[in-house]
C-alpha positions in Angstrom: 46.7 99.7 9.1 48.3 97.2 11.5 44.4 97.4 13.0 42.7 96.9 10.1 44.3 93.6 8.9 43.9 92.4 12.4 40.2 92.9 11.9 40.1 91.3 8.7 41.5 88.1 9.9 39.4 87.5 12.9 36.3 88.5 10.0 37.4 85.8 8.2 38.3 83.1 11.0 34.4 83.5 11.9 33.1 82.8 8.1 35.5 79.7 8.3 34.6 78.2 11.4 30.5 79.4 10.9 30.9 77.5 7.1 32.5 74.5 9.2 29.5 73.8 12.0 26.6 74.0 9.0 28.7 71.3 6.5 26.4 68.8 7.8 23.0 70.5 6.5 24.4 69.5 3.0 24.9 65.9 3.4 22.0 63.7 3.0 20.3 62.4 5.7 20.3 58.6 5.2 18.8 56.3 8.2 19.9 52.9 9.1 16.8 51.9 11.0 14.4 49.7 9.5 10.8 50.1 9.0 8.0 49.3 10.9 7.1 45.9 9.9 2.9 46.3 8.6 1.1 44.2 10.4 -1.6 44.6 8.1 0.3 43.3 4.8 -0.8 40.2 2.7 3.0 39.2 1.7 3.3 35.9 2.7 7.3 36.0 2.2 8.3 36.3 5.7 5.4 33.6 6.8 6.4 30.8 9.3 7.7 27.7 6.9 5.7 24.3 8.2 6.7 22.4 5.2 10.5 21.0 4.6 13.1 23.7 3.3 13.9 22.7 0.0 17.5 21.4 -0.9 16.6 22.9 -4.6 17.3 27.0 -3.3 17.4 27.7 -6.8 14.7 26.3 -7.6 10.7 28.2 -8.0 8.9 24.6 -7.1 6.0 23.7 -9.3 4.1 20.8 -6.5 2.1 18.5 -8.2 -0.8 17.4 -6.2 -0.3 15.6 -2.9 -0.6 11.8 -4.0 -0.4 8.3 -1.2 2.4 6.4 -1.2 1.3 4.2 1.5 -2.3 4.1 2.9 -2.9 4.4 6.7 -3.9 1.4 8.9 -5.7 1.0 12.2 -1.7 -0.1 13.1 0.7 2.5 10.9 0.9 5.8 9.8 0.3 6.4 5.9 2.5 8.3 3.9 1.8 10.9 1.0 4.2 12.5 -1.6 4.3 15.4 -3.7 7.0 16.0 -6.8 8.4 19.3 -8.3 8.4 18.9 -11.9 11.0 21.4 -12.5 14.0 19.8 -10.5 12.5 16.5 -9.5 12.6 16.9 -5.3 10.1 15.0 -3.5 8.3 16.0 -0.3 6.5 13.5 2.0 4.1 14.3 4.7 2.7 11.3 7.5 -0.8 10.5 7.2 -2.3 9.4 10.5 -3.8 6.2 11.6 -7.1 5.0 11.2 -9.0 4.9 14.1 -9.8 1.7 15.5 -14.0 1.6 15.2 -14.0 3.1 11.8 -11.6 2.0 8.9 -11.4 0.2 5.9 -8.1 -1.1 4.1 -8.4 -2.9 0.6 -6.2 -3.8 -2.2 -7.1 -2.9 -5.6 -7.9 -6.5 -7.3 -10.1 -7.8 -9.6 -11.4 -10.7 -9.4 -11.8 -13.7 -11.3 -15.3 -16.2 -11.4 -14.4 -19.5 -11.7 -17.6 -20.0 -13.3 -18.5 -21.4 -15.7 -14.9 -22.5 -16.9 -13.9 -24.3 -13.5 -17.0 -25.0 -11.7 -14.6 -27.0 -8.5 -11.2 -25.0 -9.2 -11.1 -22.3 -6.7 -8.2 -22.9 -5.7 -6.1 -22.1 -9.5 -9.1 -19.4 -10.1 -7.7 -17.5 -6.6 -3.8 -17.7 -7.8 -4.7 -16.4 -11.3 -6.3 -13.3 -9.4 -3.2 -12.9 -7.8 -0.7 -13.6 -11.0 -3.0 -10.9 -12.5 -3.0 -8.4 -9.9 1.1 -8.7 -9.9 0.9 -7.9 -13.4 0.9 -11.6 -15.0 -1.5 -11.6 -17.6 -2.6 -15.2 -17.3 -6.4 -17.1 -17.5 -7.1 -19.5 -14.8 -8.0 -22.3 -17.3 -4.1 -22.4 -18.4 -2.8 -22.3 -15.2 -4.9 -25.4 -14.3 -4.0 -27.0 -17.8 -0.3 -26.3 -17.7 0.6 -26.4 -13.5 -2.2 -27.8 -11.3 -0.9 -31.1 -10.4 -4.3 -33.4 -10.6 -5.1 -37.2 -10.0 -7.9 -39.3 -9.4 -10.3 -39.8 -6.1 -8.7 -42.0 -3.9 -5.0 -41.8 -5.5 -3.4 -38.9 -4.0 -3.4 -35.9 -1.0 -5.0 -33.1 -1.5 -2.0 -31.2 0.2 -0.2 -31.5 -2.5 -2.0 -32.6 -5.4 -5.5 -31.4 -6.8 -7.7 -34.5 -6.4 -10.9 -34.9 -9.3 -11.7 -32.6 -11.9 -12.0 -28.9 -11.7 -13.5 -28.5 -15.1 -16.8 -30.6 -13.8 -18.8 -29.7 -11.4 -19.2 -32.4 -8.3 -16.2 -33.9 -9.9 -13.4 -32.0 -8.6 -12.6 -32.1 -4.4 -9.8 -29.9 -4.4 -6.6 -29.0 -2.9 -4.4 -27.2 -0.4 -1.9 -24.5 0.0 1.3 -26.6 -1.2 -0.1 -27.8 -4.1 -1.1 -24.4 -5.3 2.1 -23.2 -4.0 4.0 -26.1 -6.2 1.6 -24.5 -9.1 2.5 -20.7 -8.7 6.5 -21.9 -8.3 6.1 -23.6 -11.5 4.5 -20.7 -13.8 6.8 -17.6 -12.0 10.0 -20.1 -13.0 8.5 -20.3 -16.8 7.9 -16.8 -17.4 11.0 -16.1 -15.8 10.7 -14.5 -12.3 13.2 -14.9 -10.0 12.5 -11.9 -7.3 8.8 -13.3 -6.2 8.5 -15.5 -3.6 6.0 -18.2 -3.1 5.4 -18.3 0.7 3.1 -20.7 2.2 1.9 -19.1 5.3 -0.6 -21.7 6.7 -1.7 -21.3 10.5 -0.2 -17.9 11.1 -2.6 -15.5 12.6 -5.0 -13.0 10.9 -2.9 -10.3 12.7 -0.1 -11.5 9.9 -2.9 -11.9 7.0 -3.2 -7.9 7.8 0.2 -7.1 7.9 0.4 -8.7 4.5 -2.7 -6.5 3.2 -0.6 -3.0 5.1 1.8 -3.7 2.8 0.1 -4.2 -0.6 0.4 -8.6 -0.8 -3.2 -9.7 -1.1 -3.2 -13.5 0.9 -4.9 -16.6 -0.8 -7.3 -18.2 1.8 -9.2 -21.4 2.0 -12.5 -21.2 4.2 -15.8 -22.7 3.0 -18.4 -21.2 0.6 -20.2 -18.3 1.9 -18.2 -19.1 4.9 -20.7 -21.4 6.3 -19.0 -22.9 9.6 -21.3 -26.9 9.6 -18.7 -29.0 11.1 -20.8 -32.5 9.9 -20.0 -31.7 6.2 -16.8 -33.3 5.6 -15.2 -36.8 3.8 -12.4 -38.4 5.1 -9.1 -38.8 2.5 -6.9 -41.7 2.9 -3.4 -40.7 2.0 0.3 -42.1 2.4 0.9 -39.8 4.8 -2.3 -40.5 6.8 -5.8 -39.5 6.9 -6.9 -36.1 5.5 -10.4 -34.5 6.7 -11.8 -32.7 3.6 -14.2 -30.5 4.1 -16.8 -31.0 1.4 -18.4 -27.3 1.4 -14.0 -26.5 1.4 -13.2 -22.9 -0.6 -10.8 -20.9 -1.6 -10.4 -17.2 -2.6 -8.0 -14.5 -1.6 -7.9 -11.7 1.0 -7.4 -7.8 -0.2 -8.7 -5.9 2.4 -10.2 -5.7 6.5 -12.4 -2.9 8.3 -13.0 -3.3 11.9 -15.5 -6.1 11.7 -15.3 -7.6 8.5 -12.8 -9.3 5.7 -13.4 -8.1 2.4 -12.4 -11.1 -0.7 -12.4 -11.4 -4.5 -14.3 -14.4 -4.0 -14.6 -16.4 -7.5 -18.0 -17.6 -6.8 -19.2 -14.4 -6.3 -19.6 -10.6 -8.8 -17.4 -8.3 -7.7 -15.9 -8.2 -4.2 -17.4 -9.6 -1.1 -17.2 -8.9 2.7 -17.9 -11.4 5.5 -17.9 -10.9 9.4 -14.1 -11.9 11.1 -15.4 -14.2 13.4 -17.1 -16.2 10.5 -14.0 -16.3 7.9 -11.6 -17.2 11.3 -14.0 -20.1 12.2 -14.6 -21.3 8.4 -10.2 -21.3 8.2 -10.1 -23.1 11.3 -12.1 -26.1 9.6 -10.3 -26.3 6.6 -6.7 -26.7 8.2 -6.0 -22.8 8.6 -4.3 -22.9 4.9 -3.3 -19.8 3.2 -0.6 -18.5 0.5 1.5 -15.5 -0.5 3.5 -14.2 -3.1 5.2 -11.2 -2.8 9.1 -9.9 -3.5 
């Protein structure tokens, strides 16, 4: 008997320790390794990011298109922006130079014939293109009505005072920088301007005309029609503060753009926009006193 209960415990000892080492084929075999990446998927999700992380995490960015804030120059770097139009973030991207033998920068300006209104006023003509381009919506015969300061031949300086008539052609002789300057002072203070500045800019270099053009201020400019470089055409002005060489073939008209070899105008004599080679315009400004005039904020 004693036997017998012996056996029946070691029987029972071995279905113990036998149900014991197989526990584990009932658990369920879960792995912690990861899968194979698939080289051959079309999920972009893990693709490198070239383009700014977003401050927006939250946010599924609709991009509008990729618009410039800034156009490139043969000098600086453009720049571009887009907008998400769910939570307003804005991206901006450099766009590179223009290469020196092949670029064109140029304002959008319309321009303004002085003809047949204002057959000898150029000069007002070229600051109402510029009062318009600012957003001033102004005609050039009011301006010369209401803020060119005029007298007769032989009673003032054409620095500062338009000398003739601009309304009749071979009347009118014309004026320079300050004057038109005085004029554009005058009409900002009336409709009530005070962040523009009025800058006369006369004999600073064309490098500085550009810079002006990079950054969106188009630059009133006196040369000569069609900018015909004849030294002999001139009269000589008798003023209080000494003699004034006036240039009788004298013009005006306004700067919005350069390329490599050329300077692109609103010229008021002329339809539409006009370009003429560097050398000429800087050899036509050197004759007429190197005048020119900006207004920017």
């Amino acid at each position: 008997m004693r036997k017998n209960l012996i056996i029946l415990l070691l029987l029972f000892l071995t279905l113990i320790c036998g149900f014991g080492l197989n526990a584990d084929a009932f658990e369920t075999d879960v792995s912690t390794e990861e899968p194979p990446a698939d080289t051959d998927s079309t999920d972009d999700t893990y693709a490198d990011v070239t383009e700014p992380v977003s401050e927006y995490s939250g946010c599924d960015h609709d991009w509008s298109e990729w618009f410039i804030v800034s156009g490139p120059t043969k000098n600086n770097e453009g720049r571009e922006m887009h907008i998400c139009s769910l939570c307003g973030e804005r991206e901006t991207r450099p766009i590179k130079k223009l290469p020196d033998n092949d670029y064109k920068v140029q304002l959008d300006v319309e321009n303004i014939l002085q003809l047949p209104e204002l057959p000898s006023g150029c000069e007002i003509v070229s600051l109402a293109i510029v009062l318009n381009y600012l957003g001033f919506e102004v005609d050039s015969v009011s301006l010369c009505d209401n803020y060119l300061e005029k007298c007769g031949f032989g009673e003032g300086d054409p620095f500062f005072t338009y000398i003739g008539d601009p309304k009749i052609s071979g009347m009118g002789m014309g004026c320079y920088a300050p004057c038109i300057q005085n004029a554009a002072r005058a009409f900002l203070d009336d409709a009530g301007d005070e962040k523009l500045r009025v800058k006369n800019i006369s004999g600073e270099a064309f490098s500085v005309f550009e810079s002006y053009i990079d950054k969106g201020v188009p630059v009133i400019l006196w040369g000569t029609t069609n900018m015909d470089c004849d030294p002999t055409l001139f009269m000589t002005v008798y003023t209080d503060n000494g003699d004034v060489v006036w240039r009788s073939h004298s013009h005006c008209l306004v700067l919005i753009g350069y390329t490599a070899n050329t300077y692109i105008f609103c010229d008021p004599l002329k339809e539409g926009i006009t370009e003429y080679q560097k050398s000429d315009v800087r050899d036509s400004h050197e004759l007429v006193y190197r005048q020119a005039l900006v207004i920017y904020e």
